[in-house]
N, C-alpha and C positions, 0 to 999 in steps of 0.2 A: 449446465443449468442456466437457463436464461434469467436477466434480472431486470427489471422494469424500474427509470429511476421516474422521481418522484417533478423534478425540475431538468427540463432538457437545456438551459442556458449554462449548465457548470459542467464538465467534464465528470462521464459517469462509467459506470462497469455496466457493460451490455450484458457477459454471459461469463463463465467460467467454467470449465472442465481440467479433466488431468493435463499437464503441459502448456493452460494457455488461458488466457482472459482474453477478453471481446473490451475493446476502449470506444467512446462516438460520444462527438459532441455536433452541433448542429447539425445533426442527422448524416453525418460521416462513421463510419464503421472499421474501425482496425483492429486486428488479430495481433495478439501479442504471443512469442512463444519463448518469453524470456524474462527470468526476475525486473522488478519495474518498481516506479515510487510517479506515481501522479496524485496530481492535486485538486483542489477545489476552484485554487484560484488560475490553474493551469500549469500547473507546474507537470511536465515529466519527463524522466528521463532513466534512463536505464541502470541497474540495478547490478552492481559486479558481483554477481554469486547464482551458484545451480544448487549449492546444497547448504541445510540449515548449518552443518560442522563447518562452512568456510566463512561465514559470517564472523565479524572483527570487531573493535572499537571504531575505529573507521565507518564503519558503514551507516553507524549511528553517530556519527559525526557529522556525517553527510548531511543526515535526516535534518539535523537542527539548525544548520546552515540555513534550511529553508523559512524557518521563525512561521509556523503553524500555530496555532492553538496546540492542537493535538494531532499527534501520530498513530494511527494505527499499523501496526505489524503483523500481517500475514505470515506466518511460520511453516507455512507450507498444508500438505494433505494433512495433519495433527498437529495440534496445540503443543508447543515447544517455547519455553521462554528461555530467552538469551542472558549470560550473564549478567548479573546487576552492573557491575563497571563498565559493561558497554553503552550503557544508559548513561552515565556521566555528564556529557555534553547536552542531553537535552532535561535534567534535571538542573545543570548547573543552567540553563539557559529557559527553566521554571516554565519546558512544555510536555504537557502530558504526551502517556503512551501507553496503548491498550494491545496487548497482544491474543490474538485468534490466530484458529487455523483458518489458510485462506480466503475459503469460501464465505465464512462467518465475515472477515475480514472487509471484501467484496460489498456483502451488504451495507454493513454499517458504514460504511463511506459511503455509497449512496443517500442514504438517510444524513445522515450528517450536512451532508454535501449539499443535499435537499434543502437542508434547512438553513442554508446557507452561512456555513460555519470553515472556519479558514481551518481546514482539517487536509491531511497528506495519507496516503496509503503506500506503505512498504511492502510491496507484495513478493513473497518470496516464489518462485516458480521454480518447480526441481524439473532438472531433466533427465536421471537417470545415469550422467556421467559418474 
C-alpha cells in the first residue's frame, strides 16, 4: 500500500506491504525488510526482533530511551498487545503508547508526524523465520 505523508521535511512511511516498509525523507526512498523504530525527529534505527513472541521488556526499554511524546507500536500483520510490564519504562518515564497492527501503525505516524509531534514508530516486521 502506498502512503502519501502530509509534510515532506520529517521522516515519513512511503509504502508498506508484507515483509517491508518504504522509509524517504527529502525525496530519498529506502526499502526496509526488517523490524525498525524511526522517528519524527529522525531517529532510526533497527528493531532486534522478526516475531511478535520474541519481543521483551527490552525492547520497550529501548523505545523510551528515546524521550517521544508518544510511541506507537506496529504489532505486526494483526493487532497484538504486549504485556503490560513491558511497558514499564515508558509509563514510568510518563510517554504514551498506542498499539496497531502495522499498517494502521504506518499511517498514524504519518499524520502525527505531519503535524509535527515528537512521536516514534515501533514497527514490527515478521519474516517468517
Amino acid at each position: 500500500m502506498k502512503l502519501q505523508p502530509d509534510r515532506l521535511d520529517v521522516q515519513s512511511i512511503l509504502g508498506y506491504g508484507p515483509g517491508w516498509v518504504g522509509l524517504g525523507r527529502y525525496g530519498v526512498a529506502e526499502k526496509i525488510e526488517r523490524s525498525i523504530v524511526i522517528g519524527s525527529r529522525g531517529e532510526k534505527f533497527d528493531w532486534d526482533c522478526t516475531r511478535f513472541e520474541d519481543l521483551t521488556e527490552n525492547h520497550f526499554a529501548l523505545l523510551a530511551q528515546t524521550k517521544p511524546e508518544l510511541v506507537i507500536f506496529g504489532s505486526g500483520t494483526r493487532l497484538r498487545f504486549a504485556p503490560a510490564a513491558f511497558m514499564r519504562a515508558l509509563m514510568k518515564s510518563r510517554i504514551g503508547i498506542e498499539t496497531m497492527d502495522t499498517l494502521a501503525a504506518c499511517r498514524t505516524y504519518n499524520v502525527l508526524a505531519g503535524e509535527g509531534r515528537q512521536v516514534i514508530a515501533a514497527l514490527l516486521i515478521e519474516t517468517g523465520d
